[in-house]
N, C-alpha and C positions, 0 to 999 in steps of 0.2 A: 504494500500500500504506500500511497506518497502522500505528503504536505500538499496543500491548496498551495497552488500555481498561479500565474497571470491568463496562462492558455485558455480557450474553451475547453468545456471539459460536455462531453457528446456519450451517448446511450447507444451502445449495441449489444447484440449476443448476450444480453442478460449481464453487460457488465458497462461498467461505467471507465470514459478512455478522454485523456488529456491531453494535448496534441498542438505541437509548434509547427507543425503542417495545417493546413485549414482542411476540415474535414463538412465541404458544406452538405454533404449527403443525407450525415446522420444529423438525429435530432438531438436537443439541446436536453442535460440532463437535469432534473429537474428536482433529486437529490443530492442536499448540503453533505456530500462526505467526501474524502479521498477517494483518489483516480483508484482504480482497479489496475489498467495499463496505461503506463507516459507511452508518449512518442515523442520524441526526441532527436534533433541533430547532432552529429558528433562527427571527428574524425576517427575514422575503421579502419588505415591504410592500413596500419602495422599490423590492426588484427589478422585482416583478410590473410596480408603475407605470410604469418606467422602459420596461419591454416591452410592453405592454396597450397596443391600439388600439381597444378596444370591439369589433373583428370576429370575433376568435380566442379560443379560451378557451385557447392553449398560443403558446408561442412556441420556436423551434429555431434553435440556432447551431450551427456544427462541435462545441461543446464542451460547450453546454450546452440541454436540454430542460425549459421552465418550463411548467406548468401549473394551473389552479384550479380547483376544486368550487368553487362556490359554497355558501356556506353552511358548508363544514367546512375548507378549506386551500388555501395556496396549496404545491408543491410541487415542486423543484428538484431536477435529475439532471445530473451531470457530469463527463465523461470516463470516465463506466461505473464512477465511483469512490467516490461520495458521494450519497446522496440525502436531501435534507434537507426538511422541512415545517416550514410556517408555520399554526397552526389559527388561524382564524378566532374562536375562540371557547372558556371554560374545555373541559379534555379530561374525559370521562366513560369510564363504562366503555364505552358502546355507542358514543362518539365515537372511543372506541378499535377496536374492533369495525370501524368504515366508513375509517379510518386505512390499516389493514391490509390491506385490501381494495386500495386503490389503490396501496400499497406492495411488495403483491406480484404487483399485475396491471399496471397503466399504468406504475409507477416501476420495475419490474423488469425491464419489454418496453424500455423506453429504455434501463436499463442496460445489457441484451447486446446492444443496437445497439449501442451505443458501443463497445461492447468487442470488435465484429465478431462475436458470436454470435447465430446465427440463430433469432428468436424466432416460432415456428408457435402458431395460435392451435387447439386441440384439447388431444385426452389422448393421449399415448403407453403402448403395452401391449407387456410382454413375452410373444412367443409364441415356444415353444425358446429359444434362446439369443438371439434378436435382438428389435428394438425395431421399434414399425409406429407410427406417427402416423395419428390420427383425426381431420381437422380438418373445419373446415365453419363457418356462419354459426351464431349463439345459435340455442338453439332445434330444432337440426336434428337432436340425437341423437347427437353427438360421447362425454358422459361417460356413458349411460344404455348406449350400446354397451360401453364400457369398462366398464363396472360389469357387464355380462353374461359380457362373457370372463372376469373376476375371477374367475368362478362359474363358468367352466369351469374352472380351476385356471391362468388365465395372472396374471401379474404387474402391478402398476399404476408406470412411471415418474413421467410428470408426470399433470400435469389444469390445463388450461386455458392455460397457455401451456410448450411446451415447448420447451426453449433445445438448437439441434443447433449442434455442432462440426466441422470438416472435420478428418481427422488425416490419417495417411501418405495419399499418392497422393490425396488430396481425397475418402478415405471419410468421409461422414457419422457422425458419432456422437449420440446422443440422452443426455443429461446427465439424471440423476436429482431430483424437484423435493423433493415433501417427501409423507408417509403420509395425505394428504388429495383425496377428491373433493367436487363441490358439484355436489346433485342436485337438483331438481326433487321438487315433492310427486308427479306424475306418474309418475316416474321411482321412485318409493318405492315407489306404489300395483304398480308394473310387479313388482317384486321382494318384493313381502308386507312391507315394514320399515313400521316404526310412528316419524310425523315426534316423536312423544315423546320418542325415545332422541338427536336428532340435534339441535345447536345450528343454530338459523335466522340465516343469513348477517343482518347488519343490514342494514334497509330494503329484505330482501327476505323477505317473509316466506314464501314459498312454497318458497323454494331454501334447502338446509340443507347442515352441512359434514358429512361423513360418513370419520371416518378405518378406515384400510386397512392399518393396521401390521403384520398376516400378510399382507399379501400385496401390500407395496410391494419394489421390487429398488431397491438403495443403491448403485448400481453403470453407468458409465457402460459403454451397449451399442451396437454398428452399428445403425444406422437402416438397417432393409433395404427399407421401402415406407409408399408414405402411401397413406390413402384418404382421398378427400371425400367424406363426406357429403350429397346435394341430396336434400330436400323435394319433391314433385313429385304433378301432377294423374294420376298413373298408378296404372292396376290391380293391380299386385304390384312385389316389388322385384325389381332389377337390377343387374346389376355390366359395366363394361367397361373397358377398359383405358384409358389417359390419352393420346392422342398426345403424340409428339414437340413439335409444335407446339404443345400445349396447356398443358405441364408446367409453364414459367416465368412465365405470368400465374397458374396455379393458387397457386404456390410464394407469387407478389407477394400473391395477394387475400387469401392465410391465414397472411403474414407479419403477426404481433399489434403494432397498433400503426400499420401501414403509413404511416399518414400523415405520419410524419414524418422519413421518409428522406428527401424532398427537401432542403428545410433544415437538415435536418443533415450535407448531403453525402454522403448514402449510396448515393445513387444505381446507382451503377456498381459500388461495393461488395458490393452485395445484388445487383445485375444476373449479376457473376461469381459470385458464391457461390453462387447457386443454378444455375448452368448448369452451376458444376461438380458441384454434390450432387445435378442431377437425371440426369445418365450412371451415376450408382450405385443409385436407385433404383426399384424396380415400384412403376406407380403406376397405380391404379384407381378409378374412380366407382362410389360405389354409390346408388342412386335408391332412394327410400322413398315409397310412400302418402303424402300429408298428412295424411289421418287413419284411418288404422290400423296396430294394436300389433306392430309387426314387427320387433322386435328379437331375439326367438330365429331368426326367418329370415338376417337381417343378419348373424347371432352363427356360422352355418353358411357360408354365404356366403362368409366373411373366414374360417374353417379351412380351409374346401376350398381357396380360391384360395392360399391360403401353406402349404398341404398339411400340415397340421399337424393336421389332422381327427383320423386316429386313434389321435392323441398325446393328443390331448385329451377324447375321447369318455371318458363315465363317471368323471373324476375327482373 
């Protein structure tokens, strides 16, 4: 924990984050306590050097996760408590822009490793009163689904990486990220939106930030089911349930970040946490075309299956 700062101090992942980078994403926190996680500018050169083998472009110890962009920063995570960067170079505004990008995706998936919060790489969506994880590989249709339920009248928790908690009895909870998804020009053209209205993510220019302010929940809910996502050479989609056997490589391959639980000792840690958070929840494949528009079928799919169809129908 730290001392009160000058910085904004800003509400994600169910934790409270203090930041000499401007973080205008998230929202403004709204309890008088100490940061949970600084963010911080520092120089990293000698770290990096000191860890840099030419093979790795990250380095992990129990305590601390170091990593570099080339070309924009070196950047340091530690004990889930501090993330600090080093830029490579004067900061801009669009330097700022690709900053934040990795601060709240790469720096933030290492921070709730460390802090034993399980970081799933998708969107999670409130449907009734509970929370469903959409994960899957880039690409696969994870935020374009969420963006469709939004439009049936369900709620948006995270997008793109969602931090779950274990509480009483080892139920799952899905922690709230911040009122932003990042869509795809595809994904625009799918829902009629015009990329004019929406800020293009930097150095991407085809993926845009798209906030959701009516219709994000600020409120941490049960994780009652995940679904993956797969791309696939088949005729129409499909849904079916996830074996037993299947659940904890699923949980490993769409934990964000994954690679670096070995060297950080997290091995066995992530091994229990998900064997315990997969006994609490339904979990189902859904298979998609590769190429064709099937996300109103997807959108039906995932109401029928969590029964919630004609909760939702016409809102």
């Amino acid at each position: 924990m730290f001392p009160a700062l000058k910085q904004p101090v800003y509400q994600a992942f169910g934790l409270t984050i203090q930041s000499e980078l401007p973080l205008p994403e998230l929202q403004p926190s709204p309890h008088n306590r100490p940061a949970d996680i600084a963010v911080l500018y520092a120089d990293l050169s000698d770290m990096w050097s000191a860890h840099s083998d030419g093979r790795k472009s990250y380095h992990c110890s129990p305590h601390r996760i170091v990593f570099r962009v080339p070309g924009l920063a070196v950047f340091a995570v530690e004990d889930g408590t501090s993330i600090r960067i080093s830029p490579e170079e004067a900061i801009y505004e669009d330097h700022e822009d690709k900053l934040r990008l990795y601060v709240l995706g790469t720096c933030m998936g290492a921070a709730l490793l460390q802090r034993r919060i399980l970081p799933l790489h998708g969107s999670a969506v409130v449907i009734g009163q509970q929370a469903y994880a959409f994960v899957g590989h880039s690409g696969h249709g994870k935020s374009t689904l969420a963006s469709a339920l939004l439009q049936r009248g369900c709620h948006l928790l995270s997008d793109d990486v969602i931090a779950v908690k274990l509480g009483d009895q080892d139920k799952p909870y899905a922690m709230p990220a911040y009122p932003q998804q990042k869509l795809w020009q595809e994904s625009l053209d799918v829902f009629g939106l015009s990329s004019d209205e929406y800020r293009p993510l930097f150095d991407r220019e085809t993926k845009y930030a798209v906030p959701v302010a009516s219709r994000f929940t600020n409120e941490a809910l049960p994780l009652a089911g995940v679904f993956e996502l797969v791309k696939a050479h088949a005729g129409e989609v499909s849904i079916r349930p996830v074996n037993k056997l299947e659940r904890l490589p699923l949980l490993h391959r769409h934990t964000y970040r994954n690679m670096f639980l070995e060297d950080s000792g997290l091995t066995k840690w992530h091994f229990d946490a998900t064997a315990r958070m997969a006994a609490h929840l339904d979990m189902h494949q859904l298979v998609r075309p590769a190429e064709a528009l099937t996300v109103q079928q997807l959108t039906e799919l995932v109401l029928h299956t969590v029964g919630e169809a004609s909760m939702m129908l016409d809102r």
